[in-house]
C-alpha positions as CSV (number, residue, x, y, z in Angstrom):
1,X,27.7,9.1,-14.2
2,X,29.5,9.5,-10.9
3,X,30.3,6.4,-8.8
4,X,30.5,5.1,-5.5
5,X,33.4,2.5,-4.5
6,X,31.1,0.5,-2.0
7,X,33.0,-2.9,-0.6
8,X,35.3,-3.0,-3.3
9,X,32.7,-2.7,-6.6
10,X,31.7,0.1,-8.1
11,X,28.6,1.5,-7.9
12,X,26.9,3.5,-10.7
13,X,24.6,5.9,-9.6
14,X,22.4,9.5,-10.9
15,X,20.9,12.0,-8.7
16,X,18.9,14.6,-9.7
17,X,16.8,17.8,-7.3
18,X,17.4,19.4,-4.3
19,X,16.4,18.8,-0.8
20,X,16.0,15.8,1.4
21,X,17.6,13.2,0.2
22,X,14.9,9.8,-1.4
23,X,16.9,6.5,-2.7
24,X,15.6,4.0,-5.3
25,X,16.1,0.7,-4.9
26,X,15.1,-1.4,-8.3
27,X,14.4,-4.6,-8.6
28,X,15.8,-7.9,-10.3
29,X,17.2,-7.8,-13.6
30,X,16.4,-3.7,-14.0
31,X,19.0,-1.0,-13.9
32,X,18.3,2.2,-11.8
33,X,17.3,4.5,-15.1
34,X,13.8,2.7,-15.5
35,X,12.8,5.0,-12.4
36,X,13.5,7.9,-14.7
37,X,10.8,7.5,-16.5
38,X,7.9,8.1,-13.9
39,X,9.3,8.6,-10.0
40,X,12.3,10.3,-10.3
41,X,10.4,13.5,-12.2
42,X,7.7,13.4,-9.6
43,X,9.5,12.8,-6.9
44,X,12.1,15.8,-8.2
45,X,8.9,18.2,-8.9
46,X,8.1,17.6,-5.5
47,X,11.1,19.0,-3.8
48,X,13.4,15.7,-3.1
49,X,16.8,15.4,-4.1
50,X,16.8,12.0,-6.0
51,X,19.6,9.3,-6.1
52,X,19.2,5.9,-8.5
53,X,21.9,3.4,-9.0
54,X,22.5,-0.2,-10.9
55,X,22.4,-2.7,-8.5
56,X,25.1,-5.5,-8.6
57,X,25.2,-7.6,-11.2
58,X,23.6,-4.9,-13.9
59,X,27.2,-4.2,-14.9
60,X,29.0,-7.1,-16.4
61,X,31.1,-8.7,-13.9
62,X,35.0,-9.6,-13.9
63,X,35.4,-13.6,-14.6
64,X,34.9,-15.3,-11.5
65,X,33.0,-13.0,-9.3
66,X,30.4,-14.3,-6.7
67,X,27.3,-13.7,-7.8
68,X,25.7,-10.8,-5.5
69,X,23.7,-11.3,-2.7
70,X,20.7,-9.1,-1.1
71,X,23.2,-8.3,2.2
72,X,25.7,-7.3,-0.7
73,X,22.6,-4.8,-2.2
74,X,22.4,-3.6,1.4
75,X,26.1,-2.9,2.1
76,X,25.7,-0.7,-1.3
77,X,22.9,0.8,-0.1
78,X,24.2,2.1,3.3
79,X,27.1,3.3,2.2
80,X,25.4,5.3,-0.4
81,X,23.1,7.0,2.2
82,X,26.4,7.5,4.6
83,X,28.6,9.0,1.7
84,X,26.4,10.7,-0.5
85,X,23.2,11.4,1.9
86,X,24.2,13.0,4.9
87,X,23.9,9.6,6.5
88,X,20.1,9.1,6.3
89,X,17.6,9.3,4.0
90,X,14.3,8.1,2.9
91,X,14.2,4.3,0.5
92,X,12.0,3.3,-2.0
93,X,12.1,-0.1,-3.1
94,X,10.2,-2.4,-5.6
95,X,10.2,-6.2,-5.9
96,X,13.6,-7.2,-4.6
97,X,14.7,-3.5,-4.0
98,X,12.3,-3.5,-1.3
99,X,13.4,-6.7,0.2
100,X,17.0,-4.6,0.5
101,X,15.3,-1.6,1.5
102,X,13.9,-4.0,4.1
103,X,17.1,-5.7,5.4
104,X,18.5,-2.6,5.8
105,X,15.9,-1.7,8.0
106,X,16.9,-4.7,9.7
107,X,20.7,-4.1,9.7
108,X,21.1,-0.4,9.6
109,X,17.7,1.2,11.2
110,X,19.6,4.5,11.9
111,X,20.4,5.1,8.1
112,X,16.2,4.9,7.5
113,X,14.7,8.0,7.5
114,X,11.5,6.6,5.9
115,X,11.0,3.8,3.9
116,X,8.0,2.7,0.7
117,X,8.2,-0.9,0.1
118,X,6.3,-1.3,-3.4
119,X,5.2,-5.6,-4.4
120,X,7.0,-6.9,-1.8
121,X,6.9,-10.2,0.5
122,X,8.6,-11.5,3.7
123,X,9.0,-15.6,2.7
124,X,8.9,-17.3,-0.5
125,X,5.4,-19.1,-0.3
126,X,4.8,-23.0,-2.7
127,X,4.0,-21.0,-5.9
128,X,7.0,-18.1,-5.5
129,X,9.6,-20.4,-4.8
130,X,8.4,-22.7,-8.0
131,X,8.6,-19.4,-10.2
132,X,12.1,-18.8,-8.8
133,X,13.2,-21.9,-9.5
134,X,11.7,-21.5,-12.7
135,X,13.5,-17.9,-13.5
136,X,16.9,-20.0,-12.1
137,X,16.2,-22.5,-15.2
138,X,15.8,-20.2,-17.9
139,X,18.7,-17.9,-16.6
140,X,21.3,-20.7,-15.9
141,X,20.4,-23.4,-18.5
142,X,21.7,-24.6,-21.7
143,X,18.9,-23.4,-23.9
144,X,18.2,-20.3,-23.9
145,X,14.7,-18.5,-24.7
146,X,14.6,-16.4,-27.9
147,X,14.9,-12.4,-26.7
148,X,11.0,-11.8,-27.9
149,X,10.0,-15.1,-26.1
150,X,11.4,-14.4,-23.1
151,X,10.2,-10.9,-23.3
152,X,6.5,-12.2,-23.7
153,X,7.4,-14.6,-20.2
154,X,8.4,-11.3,-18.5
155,X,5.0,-9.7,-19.7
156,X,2.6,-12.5,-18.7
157,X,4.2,-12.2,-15.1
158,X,4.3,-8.6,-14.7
159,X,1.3,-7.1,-16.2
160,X,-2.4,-6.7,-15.7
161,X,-4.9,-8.3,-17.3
162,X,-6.3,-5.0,-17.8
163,X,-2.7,-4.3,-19.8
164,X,-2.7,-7.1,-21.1
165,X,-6.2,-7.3,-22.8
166,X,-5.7,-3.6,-24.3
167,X,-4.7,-3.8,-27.9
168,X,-3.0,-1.1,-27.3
169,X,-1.3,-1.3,-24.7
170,X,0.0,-4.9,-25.2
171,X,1.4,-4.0,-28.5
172,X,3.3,-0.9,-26.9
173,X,4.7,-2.9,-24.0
174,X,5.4,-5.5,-26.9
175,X,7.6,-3.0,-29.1
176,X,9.2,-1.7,-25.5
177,X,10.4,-5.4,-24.7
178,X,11.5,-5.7,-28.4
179,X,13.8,-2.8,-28.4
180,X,15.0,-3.4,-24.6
181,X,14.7,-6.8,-24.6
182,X,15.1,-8.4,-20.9
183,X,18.8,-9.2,-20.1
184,X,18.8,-13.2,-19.3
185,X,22.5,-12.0,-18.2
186,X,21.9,-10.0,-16.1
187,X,18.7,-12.1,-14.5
188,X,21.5,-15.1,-14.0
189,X,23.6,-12.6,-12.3
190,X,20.8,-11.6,-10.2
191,X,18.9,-14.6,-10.1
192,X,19.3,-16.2,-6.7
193,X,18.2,-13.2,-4.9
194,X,14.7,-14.0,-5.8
195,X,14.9,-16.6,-3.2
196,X,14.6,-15.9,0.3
197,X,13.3,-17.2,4.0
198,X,10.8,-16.6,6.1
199,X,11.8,-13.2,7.6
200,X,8.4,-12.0,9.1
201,X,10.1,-12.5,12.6
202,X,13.3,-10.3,11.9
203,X,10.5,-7.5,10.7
204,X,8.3,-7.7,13.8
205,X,11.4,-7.0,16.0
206,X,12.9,-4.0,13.5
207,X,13.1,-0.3,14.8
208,X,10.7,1.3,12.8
209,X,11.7,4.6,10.7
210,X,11.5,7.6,12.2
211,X,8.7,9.2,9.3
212,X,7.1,5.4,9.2
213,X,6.8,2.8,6.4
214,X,4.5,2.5,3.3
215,X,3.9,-1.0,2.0
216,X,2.1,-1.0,-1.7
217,X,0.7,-4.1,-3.5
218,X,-0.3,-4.3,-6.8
219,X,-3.8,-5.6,-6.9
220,X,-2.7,-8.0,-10.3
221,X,0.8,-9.0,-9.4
222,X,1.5,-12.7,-9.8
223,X,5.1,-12.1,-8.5
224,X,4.7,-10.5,-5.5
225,X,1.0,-10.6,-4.5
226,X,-0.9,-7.8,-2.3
227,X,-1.4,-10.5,0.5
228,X,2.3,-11.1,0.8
229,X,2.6,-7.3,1.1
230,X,-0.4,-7.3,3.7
231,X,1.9,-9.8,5.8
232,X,5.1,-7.2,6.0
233,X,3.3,-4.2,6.1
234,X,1.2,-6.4,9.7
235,X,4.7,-7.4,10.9
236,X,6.5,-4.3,10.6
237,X,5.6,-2.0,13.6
238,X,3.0,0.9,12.5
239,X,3.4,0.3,8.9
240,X,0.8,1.4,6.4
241,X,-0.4,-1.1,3.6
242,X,-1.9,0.1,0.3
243,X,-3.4,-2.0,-2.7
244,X,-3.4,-0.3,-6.3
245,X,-5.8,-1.9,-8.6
246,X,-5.6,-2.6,-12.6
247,X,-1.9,-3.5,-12.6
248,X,0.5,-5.8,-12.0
249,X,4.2,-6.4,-10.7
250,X,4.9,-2.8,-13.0
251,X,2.5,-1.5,-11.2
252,X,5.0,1.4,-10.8
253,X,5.4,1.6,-14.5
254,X,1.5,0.7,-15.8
255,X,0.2,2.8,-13.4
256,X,2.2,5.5,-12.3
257,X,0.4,8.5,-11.5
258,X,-1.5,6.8,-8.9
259,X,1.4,5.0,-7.4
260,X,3.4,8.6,-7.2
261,X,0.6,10.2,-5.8
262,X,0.7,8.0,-3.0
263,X,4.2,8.1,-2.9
264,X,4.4,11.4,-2.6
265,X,1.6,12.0,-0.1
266,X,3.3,9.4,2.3
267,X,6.7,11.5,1.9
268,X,4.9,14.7,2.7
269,X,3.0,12.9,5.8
270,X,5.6,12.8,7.9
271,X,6.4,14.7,11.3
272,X,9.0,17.2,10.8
């Protein structure tokens, strides 16, 4: 896996097809292969070049390091589009990749080409901030959960109902967690970037991309709900929101045909 020396760390990351260049950003406590699975095939068959990386904190750390923070995420984010891309591309982000993907919007507007935000928010509202603090326990405390238990926390937050409820289905995601259990390591490395301000201000004053911005919500996501996504997509100028129903903070991952369709019609919309 080539790698990317971006403000002294090293950055792991993949690319795969050819043409204009389309960056994943993942979210908490994920490395960057999970978007192997569904986007980065459709996003390949439709004629992008596709990068993925590990965001900070996937790979263990040297003793001692500071814990990273989302204008770290960004810094590795930019200088992956300037060294590798050309110097712009389009992002995709989910969960607290699009909360990068949205500070470097902020920060670095001439690096956006075109940016998807998928189950994202702009401010921690009463109940996300008490799930964050929540995450912060379990990850940082004394006792900690049994891999399968933990697992089944993960699942409860990040599924549908509709999942959920499916024999099925529950017992498939149930193996899945089992044999990749959720790394409580990697969520204390990462977990503080759940947390962050009001920013709706910051968004309503950004450049907006050249192509435009996408924001998805996830009609069943207890994480990130759609109305938190509403809010960005309203305070970002000309964004486009988008709700996908029957799944949850996965949406990307329970239902992904329907989120790369309209991933891949948004890329394709865009004035060229």
């Amino acid at each position: 896996m080539p790698i990317v020396v971006a403000n002294g760390t090293r950055i792991n990351y993949a690319e795969r097809g050819a043409g204009e260049p389309v960056v994943l950003v993942m979210g908490t406590g994920s490395p960057g292969s999970v978007w192997q699975l569904h986007q980065v095939p459709a996003l390949v068959a439709a004629g992008y070049r596709v990068l993925t990386f590990d965001n900070r904190g996937i790979s263990p750390s040297p003793p001692g390091a500071a814990k990273p923070t989302v204008e770290d995420i960004v810094g590795d984010v930019v200088t992956l589009v300037e060294r590798i891309c050309g110097g712009r591309a389009r992002l995709i982000g989910t969960s607290m990749g699009a909360h990068v993907v949205q500070e470097v919007m902020v920060a670095r507007p001439d690096v956006v080409q075109q940016a998807v935000l998928m189950a994202t928010r702009g401010r921690t509202d009463t109940f996300r901030g008490v799930l964050a603090s929540a995450e912060a326990t379990i990850a940082l405390g004394e006792a900690k959960l049994p891999p399968r238990t933990y697992a089944v926390w993960r699942l409860i937050q990040s599924l549908s109902p509709h999942t959920l409820n499916d024999e099925e289905q529950a017992r498939s995601w149930l193996d899945l967690m089992e044999f990749f259990p959720p790394s409580i390591e990697v969520a204390e490395a990462q977990t503080e970037l759940e947390r962050m301000a009001d920013r709706l201000d910051a968004y309503r004053r950004l450049t907006p991309p050249p192509d435009g911005c996408l924001v998805i919500g996830f009609a069943d996501d207890l994480v990130t709900p759609p109305h938190l996504g509403r809010e960005v997509a309203e305070s970002i100028p000309g964004a486009r929101f988008e709700e996908v129903p029957r799944c949850g903070h996965f949406g990307y991952l329970e239902r992904p045909e329907a989120v790369n369709a309209l991933l891949v019609e948004f890329l394709r919309s865009s004035v060229r």
